[in-house]
N, C-alpha and C positions, 0 to 999 in steps of 0.2 A: 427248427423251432427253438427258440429262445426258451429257459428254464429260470423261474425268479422265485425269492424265498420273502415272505411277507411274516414280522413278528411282535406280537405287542403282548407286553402282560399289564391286567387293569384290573383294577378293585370293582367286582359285582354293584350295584345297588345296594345299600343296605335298606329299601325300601321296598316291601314285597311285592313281587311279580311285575317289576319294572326290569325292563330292557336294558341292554349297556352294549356298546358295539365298538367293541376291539378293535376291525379291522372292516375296511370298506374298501371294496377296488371301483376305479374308474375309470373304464375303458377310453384311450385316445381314437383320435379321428382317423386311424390306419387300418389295427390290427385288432381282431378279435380275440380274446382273452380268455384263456377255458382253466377253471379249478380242477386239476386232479389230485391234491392231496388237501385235507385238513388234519392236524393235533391240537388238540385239549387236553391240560392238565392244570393240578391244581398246586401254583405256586408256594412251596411248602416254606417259607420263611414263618406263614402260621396255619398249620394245617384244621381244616375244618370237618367233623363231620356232619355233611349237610345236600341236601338233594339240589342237584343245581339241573337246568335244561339248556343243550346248547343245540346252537342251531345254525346253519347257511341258506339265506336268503334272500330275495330281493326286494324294492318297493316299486309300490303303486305312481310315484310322485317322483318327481325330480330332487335327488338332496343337496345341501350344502355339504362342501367335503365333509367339514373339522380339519382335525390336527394332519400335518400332513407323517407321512412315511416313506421313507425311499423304499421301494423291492431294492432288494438285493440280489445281483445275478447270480446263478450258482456254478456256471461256468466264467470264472473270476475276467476274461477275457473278453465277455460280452460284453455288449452296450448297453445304455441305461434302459432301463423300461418307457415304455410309452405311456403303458399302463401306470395310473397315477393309483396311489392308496391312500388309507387314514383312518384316523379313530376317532370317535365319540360326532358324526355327522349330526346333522342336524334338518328340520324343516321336511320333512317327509311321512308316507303312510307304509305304514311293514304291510307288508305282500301276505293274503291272508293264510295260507301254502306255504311252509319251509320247501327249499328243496332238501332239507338233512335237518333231524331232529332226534337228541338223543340225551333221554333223562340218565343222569348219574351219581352217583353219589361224587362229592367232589375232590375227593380223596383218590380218585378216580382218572386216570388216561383214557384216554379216548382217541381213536385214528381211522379217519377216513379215505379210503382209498379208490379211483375209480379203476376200475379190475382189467380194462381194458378203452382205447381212447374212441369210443364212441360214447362212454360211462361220463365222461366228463363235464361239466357245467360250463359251459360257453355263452357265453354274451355278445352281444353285437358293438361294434367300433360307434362312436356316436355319442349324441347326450340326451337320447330321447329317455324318459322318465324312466324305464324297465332295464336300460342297460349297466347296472352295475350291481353286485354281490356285498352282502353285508352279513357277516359273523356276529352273533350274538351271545350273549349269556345273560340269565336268570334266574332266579331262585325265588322259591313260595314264600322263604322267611326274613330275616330281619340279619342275618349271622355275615362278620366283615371276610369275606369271599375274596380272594385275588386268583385268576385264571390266567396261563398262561396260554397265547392261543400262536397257532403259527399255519400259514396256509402257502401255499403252492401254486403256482400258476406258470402256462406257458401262451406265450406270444409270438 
């Protein structure tokens, strides 16, 4: 199995308790795609102290990418991913169930790891509305927030 590295850093909403989505995977028409790791950390160019909630998710609806991303392989020898990624999607319903949700202050790192590979969040190949993973961040208040978020996945 294929190992890829997924990384976006993005300014929160400054609008309370609005969603912001760093990082989106879209599974291609071959292979199924399983998250085992997620990091969160709070891009310290301006450090905030401020309660933010991060999450891994999926939706209800089919979305548009957005911005796209290359994965990066992390065995430099690999081939490209299949699995396509991106930030700031669009045109869909967030799933009302995180699969991962973790309030912190934003000052704050944060790592999720699945402990063993049955632990992992897999998705199915395809484009059916429920097949792709979407990282989020949020916060209650109004304060300019920049997250640095990086996820993991193998193919």
């Amino acid at each position: 199995m294929r190992r890829y590295g997924v990384y976006k850093s993005l300014a929160m909403s400054t609008t309370a308790n609005t969603l912001t989505y760093p990082i989106c995977l879209l599974p291609g028409t071959t292979r199924n795609p399983s998250v085992y790791e997620v990091i969160w950390g709070a891009n310290m160019a301006v450090p905030v102290d401020a309660i933010v909630l991060l999450q891994v998710t999926g939706s209800s609806t089919t979305l548009t990418a957005g911005t796209s991303i290359t994965p990066q392989p992390l065995n430099l020898g690999d081939t490209a991913a299949i699995t396509g990624a991106s930030f700031t999607p669009t045109g869909f319903t967030v799933n009302a169930q995180p699969y991962l949700s973790y309030p912190i202050n934003a000052r704050s790192t944060i790592r999720w790891v699945a402990v063993e590979p049955d632990a992992r969040i897999e998705i199915s190949s395809g484009t059916a509305a429920a097949n792709n993973i979407l990282v989020t961040n949020q916060q209650p208040g109004t304060a300019t927030i920049t997250m640095d978020n990086q996820l993991f996945f193998i193919e």
